[in-house]
C-alpha positions in Angstrom: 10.5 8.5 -10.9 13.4 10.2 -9.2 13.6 7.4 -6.5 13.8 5.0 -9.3 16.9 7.0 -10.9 18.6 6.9 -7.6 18.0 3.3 -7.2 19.0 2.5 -10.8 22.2 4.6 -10.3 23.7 2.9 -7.3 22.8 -0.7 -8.7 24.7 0.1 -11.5 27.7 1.6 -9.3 28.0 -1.4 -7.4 27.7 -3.8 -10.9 30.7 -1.6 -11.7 32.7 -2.1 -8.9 31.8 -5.7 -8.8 33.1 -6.3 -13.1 35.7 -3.5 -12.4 34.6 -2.0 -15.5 31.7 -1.3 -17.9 31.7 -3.3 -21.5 33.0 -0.6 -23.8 33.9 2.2 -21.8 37.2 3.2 -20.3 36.4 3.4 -16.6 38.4 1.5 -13.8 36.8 1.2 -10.0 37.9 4.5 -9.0 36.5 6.3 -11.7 32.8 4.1 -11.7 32.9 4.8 -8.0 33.3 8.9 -8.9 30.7 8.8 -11.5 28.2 6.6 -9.4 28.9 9.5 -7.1 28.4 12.2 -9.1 25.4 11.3 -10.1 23.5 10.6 -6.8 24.3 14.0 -5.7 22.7 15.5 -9.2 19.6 13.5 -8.7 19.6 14.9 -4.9 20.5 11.7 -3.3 22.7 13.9 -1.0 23.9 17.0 -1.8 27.9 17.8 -1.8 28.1 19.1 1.4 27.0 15.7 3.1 28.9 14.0 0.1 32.0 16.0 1.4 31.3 15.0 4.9 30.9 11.8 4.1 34.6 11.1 3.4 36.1 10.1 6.7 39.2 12.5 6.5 41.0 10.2 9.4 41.4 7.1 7.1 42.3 9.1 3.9 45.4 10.6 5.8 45.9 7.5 7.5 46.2 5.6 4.0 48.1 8.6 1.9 50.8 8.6 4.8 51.3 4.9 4.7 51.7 5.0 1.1 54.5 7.9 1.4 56.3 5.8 4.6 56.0 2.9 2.0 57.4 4.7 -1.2 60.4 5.8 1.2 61.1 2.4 2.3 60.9 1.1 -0.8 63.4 3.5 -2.7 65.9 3.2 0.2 66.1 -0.9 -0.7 64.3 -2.1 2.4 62.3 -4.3 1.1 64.8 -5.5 -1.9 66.8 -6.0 1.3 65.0 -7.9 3.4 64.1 -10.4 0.9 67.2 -11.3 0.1 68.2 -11.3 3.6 65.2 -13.9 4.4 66.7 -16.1 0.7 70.0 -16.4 2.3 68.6 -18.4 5.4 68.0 -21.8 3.0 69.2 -23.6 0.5 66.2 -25.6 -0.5 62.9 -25.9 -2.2 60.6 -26.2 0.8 62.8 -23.8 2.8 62.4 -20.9 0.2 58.8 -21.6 0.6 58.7 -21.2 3.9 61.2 -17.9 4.1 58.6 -16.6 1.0 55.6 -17.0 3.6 56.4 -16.2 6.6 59.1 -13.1 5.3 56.1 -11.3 3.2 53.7 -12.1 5.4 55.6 -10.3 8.7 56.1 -7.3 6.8 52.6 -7.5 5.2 51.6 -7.0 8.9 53.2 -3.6 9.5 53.5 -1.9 6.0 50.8 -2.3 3.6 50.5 -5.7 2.0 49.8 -4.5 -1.9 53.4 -2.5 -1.7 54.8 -5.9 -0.3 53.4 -8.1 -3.7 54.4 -5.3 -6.3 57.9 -5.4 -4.8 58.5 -9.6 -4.3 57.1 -10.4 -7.4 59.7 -9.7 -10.0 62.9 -10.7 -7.1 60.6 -13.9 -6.5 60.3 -14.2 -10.3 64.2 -13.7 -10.9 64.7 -16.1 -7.9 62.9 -19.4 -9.2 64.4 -18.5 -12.7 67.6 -19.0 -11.9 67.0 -22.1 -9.7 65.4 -23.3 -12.5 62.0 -23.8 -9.9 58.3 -23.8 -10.9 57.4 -20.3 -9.9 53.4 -20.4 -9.9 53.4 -21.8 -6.3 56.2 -19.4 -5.0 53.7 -16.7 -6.5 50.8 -18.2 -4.7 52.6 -17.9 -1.5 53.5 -14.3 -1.9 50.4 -12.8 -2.6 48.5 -14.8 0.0 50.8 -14.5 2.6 50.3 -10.4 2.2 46.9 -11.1 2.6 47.0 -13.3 5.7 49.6 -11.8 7.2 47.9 -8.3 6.9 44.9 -9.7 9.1 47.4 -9.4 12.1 47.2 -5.3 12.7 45.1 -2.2 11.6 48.0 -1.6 9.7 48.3 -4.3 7.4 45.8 -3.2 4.8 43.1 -0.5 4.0 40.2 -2.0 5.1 41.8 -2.8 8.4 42.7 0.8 7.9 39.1 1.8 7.9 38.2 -0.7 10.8 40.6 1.3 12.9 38.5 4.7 12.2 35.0 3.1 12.7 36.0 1.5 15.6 37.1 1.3 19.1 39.7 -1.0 18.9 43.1 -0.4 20.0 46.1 -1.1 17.9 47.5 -3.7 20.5 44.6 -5.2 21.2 43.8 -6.0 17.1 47.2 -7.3 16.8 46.3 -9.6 19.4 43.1 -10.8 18.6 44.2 -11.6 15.4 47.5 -12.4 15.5 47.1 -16.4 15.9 44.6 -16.3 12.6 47.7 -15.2 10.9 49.9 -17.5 11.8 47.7 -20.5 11.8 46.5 -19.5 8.1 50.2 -19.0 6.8 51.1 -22.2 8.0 48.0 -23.9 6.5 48.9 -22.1 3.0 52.2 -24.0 3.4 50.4 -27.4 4.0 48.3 -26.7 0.7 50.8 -25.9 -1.2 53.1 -28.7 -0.4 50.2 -30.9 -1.5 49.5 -29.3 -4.3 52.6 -29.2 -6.0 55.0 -31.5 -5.1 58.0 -29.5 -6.6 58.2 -27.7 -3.4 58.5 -30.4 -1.1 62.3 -31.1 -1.5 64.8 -29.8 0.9 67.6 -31.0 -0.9 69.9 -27.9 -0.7 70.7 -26.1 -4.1 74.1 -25.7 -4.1 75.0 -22.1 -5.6 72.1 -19.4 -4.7 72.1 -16.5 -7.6 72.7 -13.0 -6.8 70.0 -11.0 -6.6 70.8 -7.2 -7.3 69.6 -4.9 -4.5 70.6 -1.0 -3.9 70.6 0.2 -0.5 70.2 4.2 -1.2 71.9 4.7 2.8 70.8 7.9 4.1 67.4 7.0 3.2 67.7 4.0 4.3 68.7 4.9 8.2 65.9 8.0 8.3 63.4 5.9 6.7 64.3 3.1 8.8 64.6 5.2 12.5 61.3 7.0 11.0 59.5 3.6 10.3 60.1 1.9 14.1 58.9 5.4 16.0 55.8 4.7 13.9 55.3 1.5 15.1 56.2 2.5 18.8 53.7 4.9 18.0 50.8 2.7 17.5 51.8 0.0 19.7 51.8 3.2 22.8 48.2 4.3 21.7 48.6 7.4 20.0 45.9 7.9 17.3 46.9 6.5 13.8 46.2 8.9 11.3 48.1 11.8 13.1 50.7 9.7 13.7 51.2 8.3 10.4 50.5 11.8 8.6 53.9 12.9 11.2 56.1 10.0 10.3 55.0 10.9 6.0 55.5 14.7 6.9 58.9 13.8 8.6 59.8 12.1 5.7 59.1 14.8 2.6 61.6 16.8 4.4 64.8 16.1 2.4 67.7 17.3 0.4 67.9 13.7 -1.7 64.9 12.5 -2.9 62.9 15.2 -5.5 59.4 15.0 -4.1 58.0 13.5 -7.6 59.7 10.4 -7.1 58.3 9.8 -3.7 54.0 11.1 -4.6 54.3 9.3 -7.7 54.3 6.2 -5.9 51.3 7.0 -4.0 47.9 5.2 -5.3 45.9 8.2 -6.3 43.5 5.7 -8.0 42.8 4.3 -4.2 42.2 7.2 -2.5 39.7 8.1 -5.0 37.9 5.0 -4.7 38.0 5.2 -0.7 36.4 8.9 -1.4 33.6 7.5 -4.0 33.0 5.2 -1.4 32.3 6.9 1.4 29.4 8.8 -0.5 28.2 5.4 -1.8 28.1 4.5 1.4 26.1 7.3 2.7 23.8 7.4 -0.1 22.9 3.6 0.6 22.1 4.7 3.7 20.3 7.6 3.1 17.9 5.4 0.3 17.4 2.8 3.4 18.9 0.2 2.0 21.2 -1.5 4.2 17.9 -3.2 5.5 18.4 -6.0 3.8 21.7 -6.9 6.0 20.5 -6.2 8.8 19.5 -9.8 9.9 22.3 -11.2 8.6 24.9 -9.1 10.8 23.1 -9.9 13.9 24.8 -13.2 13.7 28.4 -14.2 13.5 27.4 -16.9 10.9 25.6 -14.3 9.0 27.9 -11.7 9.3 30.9 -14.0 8.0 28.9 -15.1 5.1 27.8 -12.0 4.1 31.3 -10.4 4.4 32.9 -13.7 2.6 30.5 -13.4 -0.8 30.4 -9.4 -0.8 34.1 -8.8 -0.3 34.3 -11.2 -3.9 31.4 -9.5 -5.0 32.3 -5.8 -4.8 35.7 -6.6 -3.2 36.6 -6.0 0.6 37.1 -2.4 1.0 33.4 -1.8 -0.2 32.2 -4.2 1.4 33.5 -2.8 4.8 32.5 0.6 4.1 28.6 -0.9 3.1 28.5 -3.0 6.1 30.3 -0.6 8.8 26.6 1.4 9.7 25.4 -1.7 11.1 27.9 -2.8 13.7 28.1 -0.7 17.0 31.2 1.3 17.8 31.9 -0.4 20.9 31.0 -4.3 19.3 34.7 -5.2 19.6 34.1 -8.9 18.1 32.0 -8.2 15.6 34.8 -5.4 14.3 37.0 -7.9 14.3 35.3 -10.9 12.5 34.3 -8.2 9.8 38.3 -7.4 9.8 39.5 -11.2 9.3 36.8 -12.3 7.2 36.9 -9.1 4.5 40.9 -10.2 4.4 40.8 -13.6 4.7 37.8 -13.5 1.5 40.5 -11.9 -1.0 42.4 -15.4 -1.3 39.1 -17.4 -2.5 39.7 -16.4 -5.5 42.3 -14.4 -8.7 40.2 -11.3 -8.4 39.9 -10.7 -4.8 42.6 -8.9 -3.6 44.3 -6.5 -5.2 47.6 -7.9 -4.3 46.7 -11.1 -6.4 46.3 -9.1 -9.2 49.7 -7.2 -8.9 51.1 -10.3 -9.0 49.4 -11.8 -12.1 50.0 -8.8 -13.7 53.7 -8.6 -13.0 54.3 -12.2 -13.8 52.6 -12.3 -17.0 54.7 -9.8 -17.9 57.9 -11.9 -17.8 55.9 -14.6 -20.0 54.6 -16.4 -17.2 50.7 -17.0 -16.7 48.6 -18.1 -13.4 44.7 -18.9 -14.7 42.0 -18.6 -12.7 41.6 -22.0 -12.2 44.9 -23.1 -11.1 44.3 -20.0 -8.1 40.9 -21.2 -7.1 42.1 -25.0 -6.5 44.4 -23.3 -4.3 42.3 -20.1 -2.8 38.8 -22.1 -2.0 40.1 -25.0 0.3 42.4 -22.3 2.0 39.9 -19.5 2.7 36.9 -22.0 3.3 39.5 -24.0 6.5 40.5 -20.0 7.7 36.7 -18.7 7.8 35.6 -21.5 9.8 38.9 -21.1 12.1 37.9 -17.6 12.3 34.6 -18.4 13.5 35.6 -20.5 16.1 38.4 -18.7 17.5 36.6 -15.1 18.1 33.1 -16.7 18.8 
């Protein structure tokens, strides 16, 4: 009876995480993924000391620091400035596009791609307004070029962030592997969308570019910025991620400008519980034997793809990684990395699975304009469907 509880308990944690809520009851991801939690350890599933030990401390400090280098960035006017940097190289239709793309997809690669969609949205927004331009496939482009462009380094987003824990894979060696999938799948989302909406395909220049209003906050902008690229150097030389990142955040909270509030209010609380709850889940599955039923299907790169591509929009990507990470040797570089692309490349299939498609729904719909589920998945299926298989070929 009690092994029935525990099973009944974690199939309805991963329902949960797979609505993102329960019919009638307040509870988001992070809060189903706490109680799920909870509750296994009451009913003996583990008790809090392996629950506790569970949590991989390297990848929570790893995350929280990213999210305070972000938050600094981001109040200095970095990435208000870079955008409009990146607009003032064209004049057109197609040529904003293209600056959209490839610009948030570059950065997506180095700072974490959901900061990247919740700060482009309402400049892209105010952009195409004043250009009087369609903005649903300026939209599209933003919040899958975070995504592919994250693919490109352990960086780029958190479950490439967890990757880098579980794994033996050096920064400079994931950025290379995976690299070319980026840029191959950011040009292919420019092919789609020029097809798909023929809008964009004019480079006629527009004659008079609007303003857009940007604040450049300086002395937080040059220690942010001289902070920022010894990070990078940082990972690029080798040293080990989470220390390094947890340096460049501690480097930053020492300051006579910013009050700390502004800076830890920007951090995702909500995400690092979820990675926490997660971690037990994880365990717990493992401890109730049932990752059995994946383990034929990881043996194979076929499998492993398919299994990764329909969980990831199942469950969504970062639980998905954790679920599947007990079955893939440390040392089983290629398999790490196929598991890395396709968890990424599976959140543009379709509205709901990546977060960073959801900040930008959620910000455009609040300037009036609305992007159905529909109108994403004519866009997300062809692209992530041509990138898995690319994926495939190109590490197998």
């Amino acid at each position: 009876m009690l092994s029935l509880a525990r099973y009944g308990i974690l199939g309805l944690t991963y329902l949960g995480l797979a609505l993102g809520e329960f019919p009638g009851l307040r509870m988001n991801r992070p809060t189903i993924a706490l109680v799920g939690s909870a509750f296994l350890i009451a009913l003996g599933a583990l008790n809090l000391q392996q629950a506790w030990t569970a949590i991989d401390a390297n990848t929570i400090v790893f995350l929280l620091s990213m999210m305070v280098v972000n938050a600094n960035l981001s109040y200095s006017g970095f990435f208000q400035l870079a955008l409009v940097s990146l607009i003032r190289l064209t004049s057109s239709p197609f040529g904003l596009l293209m600056v959209l793309t490839f610009g948030s997809g570059i950065l997506s690669a180095f700072f974490l791609n959901d900061t990247l969609a919740l700060v482009f949205t309402p400049l892209t927004l105010s952009l195409t307004q004043a250009l009087n331009l369609n903005p649903i496939p300026y939209l599209l482009a933003i919040a899958s070029a975070t995504n592919l462009g994250s693919v490109a380094t352990l960086s780029g987003n958190p479950q490439n962030i967890l990757i880098g824990s579980f794994s033996q894979i050096g920064y400079l060696e994931f950025a290379q592997a995976l690299t070319p999938i980026a840029l191959v799948g950011l040009i292919g989302q420019i092919g789609l969308l020029w097809l798909l909406y023929p809008d964009v395909r004019s480079t006629q220049a527009i004659t008079e570019l609007p303003k857009l209003r940007y604040r450049i906050f300086k002395p937080l902008f040059s220690k942010t910025i001289a902070i920022a690229v010894g990070l990078l150097i940082a990972f690029t030389l080798g040293f080990p991620l989470g220390e390094s990142a947890l340096t460049a955040a501690a480097l930053l909270l020492i300051t006579r400008r910013v009050k700390p509030e502004r800076i830890l209010k920007q951090v995702d609380w909500n995400l690092l519980v979820l990675f926490s709850g997660l971690f037990i889940l994880t365990q717990a599955t493992q401890r109730l034997n049932l990752l059995g039923i994946f383990v034929p299907l990881t043996h194979t790169a076929v499998g492993l793809v398919s299994v990764v591509t329909v969980l990831s929009n199942l469950i969504s990507n970062v639980p998905t990684v954790l679920l599947l990470q007990p079955l893939i040797e440390a040392e089983d570089t290629r398999s790490w990395l196929l598991l890395a692309a396709s968890s990424t490349l599976a959140g543009n299939l379709t509205l709901f699975g990546a977060v960073a498609n959801l900040i930008m729904v959620e910000s455009a719909a609040k300037l009036g304009y609305q992007l159905t589920f529909w109108e994403h998945l004519r866009f997300g299926v062809p692209l992530t469907l041509a990138m898995v298989v690319f994926t495939y070929f190109w590490l197998y």
